[in-house]
N, C-alpha and C positions, 0 to 999 in steps of 0.2 A: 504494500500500500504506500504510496507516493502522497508524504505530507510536508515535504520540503519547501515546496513553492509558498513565496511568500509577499506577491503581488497581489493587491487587492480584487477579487475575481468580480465587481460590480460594476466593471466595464462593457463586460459581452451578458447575458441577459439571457437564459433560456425560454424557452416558451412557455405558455401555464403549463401543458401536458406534461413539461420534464420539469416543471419549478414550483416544488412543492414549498417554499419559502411563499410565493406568493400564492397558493391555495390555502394556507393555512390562514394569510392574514385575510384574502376574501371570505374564508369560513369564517372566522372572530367578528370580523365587521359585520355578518351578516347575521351572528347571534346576537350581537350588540343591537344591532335597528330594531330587528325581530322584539326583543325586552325589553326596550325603550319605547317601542311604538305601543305594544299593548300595554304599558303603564300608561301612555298620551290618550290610545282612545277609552281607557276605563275615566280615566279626569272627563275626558270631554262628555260619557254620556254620566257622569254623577257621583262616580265613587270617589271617595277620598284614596289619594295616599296611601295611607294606614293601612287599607281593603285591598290593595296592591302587593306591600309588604309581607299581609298577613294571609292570602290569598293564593296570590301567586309565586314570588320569590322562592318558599320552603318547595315549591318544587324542581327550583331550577339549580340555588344555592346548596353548599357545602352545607348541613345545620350543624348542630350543637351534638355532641357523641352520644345524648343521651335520645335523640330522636333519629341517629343514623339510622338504627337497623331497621324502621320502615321508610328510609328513603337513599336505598342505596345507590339509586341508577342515581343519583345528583354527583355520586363519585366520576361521572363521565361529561356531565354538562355545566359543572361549576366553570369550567375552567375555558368556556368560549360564550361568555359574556363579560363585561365588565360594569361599572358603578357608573362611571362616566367619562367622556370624550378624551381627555388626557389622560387617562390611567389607559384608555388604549392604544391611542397614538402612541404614547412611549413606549409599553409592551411591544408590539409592531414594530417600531423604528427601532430596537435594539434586536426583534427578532430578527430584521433585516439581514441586517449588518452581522451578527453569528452565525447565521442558519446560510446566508449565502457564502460563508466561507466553505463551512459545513459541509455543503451541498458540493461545492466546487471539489473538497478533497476524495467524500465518499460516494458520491452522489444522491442523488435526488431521493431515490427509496429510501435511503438509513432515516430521513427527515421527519416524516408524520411517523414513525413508529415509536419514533425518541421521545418524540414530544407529547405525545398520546401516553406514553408508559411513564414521561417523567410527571403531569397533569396526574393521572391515579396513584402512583407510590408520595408525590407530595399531599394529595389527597387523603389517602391514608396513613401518612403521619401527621397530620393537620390533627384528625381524630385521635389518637392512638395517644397521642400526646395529652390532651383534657384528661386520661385515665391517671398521670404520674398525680400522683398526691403533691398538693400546692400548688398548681397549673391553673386547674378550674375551668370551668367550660369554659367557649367562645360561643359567640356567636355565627350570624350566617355569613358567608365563603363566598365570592364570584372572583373571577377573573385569572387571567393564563398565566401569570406570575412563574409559577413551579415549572411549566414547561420550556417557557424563555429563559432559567437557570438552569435548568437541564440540557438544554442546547449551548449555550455560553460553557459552561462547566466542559462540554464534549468537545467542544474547540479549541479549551486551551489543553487539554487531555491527550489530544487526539497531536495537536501541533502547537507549540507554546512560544515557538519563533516566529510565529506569521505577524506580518505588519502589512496594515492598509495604507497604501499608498495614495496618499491626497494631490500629488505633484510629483514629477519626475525626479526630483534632490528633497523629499518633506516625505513621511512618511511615520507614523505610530504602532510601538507595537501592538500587540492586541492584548499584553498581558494588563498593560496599562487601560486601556477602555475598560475592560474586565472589571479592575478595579475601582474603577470611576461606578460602573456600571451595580457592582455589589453593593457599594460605598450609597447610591441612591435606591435602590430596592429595601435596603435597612431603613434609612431614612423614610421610606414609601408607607415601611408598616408599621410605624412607631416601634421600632420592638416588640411588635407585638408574640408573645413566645410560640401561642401554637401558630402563628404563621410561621415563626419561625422554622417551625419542626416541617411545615410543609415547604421551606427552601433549602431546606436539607435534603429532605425526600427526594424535591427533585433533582439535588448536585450531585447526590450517592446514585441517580438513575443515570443521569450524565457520564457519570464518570464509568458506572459499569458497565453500561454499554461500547463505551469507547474500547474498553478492556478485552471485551468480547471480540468487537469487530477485530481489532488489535491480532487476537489469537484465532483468525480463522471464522469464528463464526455468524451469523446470519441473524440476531435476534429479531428484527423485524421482519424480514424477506417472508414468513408466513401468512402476512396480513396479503401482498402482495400472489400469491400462488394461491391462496386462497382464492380472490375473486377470479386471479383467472382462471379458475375449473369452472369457478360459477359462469363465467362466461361462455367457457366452452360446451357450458350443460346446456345453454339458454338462447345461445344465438345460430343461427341454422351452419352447418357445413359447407363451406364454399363449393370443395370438390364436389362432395353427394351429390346438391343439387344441381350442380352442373352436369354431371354423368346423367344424373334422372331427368334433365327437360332433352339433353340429345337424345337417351332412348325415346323418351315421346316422340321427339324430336324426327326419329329417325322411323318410328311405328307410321307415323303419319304421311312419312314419304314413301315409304314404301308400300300404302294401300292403294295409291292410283298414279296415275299420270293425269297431270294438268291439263287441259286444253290449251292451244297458243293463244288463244283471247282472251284466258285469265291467269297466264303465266306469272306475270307480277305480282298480280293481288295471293296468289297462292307461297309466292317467296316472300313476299312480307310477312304473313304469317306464320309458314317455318321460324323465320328470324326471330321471331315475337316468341315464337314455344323454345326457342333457343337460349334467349335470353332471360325469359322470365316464367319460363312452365306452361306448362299446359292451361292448367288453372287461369291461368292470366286472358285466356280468350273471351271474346263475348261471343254470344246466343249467336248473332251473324255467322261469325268468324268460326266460331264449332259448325253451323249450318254449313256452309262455304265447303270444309274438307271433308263433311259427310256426302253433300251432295257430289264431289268431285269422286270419291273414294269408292259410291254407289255407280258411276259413270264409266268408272274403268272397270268393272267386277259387275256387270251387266249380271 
């Protein structure tokens, strides 16, 4: 694995389909509007606030340890919405900047699996934590925090020489941003401890994932081979089908001969059961080759 390079790779730009950096943050942003607009239209047809908080939140948010275990599925959704407009923008704009280096050394797959596993293990020490005695619960939980430290943590992990280069002679390493970037995350959550325990969760995810890939193996590449079987269960065979409209294809040519005055109309329609099946004919166009096929076989 080639983690030597250490030019800033936010010059050339993959596409969404290979840039899972900007699929995540269109996922985030798109959770964000999503829970922010149904708090706007509950105000606008008469609910308080409060009926919002008390309502709907506990189903989206991290809660309190003592109401987890009937809302476990929020260990999946806490972490792609946020509170408010700059608490996502920065999350985002520092996912950027890690996740594209990230992305540049291992590519594009290692990215949602990191960030997905480091969002649940910081999740789950979020919780886990309110159990130590003196802790005491917390409250409810939004936003991608644990997983944007989990991707940071796997960069300097993974390659702890890389600097961004702003100018051709100006350039930063990354251990430094890193630490700008820790240095305001603490700041972000007052100290607060079981956040705390959940930027931990996510830095121990970071970092053992990087270990993994490190030694050979694949810990997200599952998520990936997964859909593709699902794919390959669900969407039709290119070959099959093609072998199955040429036999039609070919059953149909071979029940008649054409007349030369409807020569073409009768090869457009092979073409047509060629290209897209038999099935694909209209009530005409089945008429057409019966009548022709009846014509030859008198």
């Amino acid at each position: 694995m080639n983690t030597t390079r250490k030019r800033s790779p936010l010059s050339s730009i993959p596409g969404y389909s290979q840039n899972a950096v900007l699929q995540i943050i269109v996922a985030s942003a798109t959770g964000f509007i999503t829970y922010h607009l149904i708090r706007v239209i509950l105000l606008v047809v008469g609910f308080t606030p409060a009926y919002f908080e008390t309502n709907f939140t506990p189903y989206v948010a991290l809660p309190a340890v003592k109401a987890f275990s009937t809302k476990l599925w929020t260990i999946f959704t806490y972490g792609w919405t946020h509170d408010g407009f700059w608490v996502l923008f920065t999350n985002m704009v520092w996912l950027y900047g890690f996740g594209s280096v990230l992305q540049s050394l291992v590519g594009y797959k290692q990215l949602i699996p990191l960030f997905v596993y480091s969002l649940v293990i910081g999740g789950i020490f979020y919780e886990l934590s309110q159990l130590i005695p003196g802790i005491g619960t917390a409250g409810f939980l939004i936003g991608a925090h644990a997983g944007v430290v989990g991707v940071a943590v796997a960069v300097i992990t993974l390659s702890p020489s890389y600097r961004f280069y702003l100018a051709p002679t100006f350039s930063i390493p990354i251990v430094v941003l890193a630490i700008i970037f820790f240095a305001l995350m603490l700041v972000n959550i007052n100290m607060h401890t079981p956040s705390l325990f959940m930027l931990a969760g996510g830095a121990l995810t970071g970092f053992t994932y990087m270990v993994l890939l490190k030694n050979g193996k694949q810990p997200g590449m599952w998520i990936y081979n997964m859909f593709d079987k699902m794919n390959t269960l669900t969407e039709p065979d290119a070959d099959r089908i093609r072998e199955k409209n040429s036999k039609k294809r070919n059953e149909a040519l071979g029940g008649y001969n054409a007349k030369p005055g409807n020569q073409k109309r009768i090869d457009d329609i092979l073409d047509k059961i060629n290209q897209k099946g038999y099935n694909s004919l209209t009530d005409e166009e089945k008429d057409i080759l019966m009548k022709a096929s009846k014509d030859n076989n008198p």
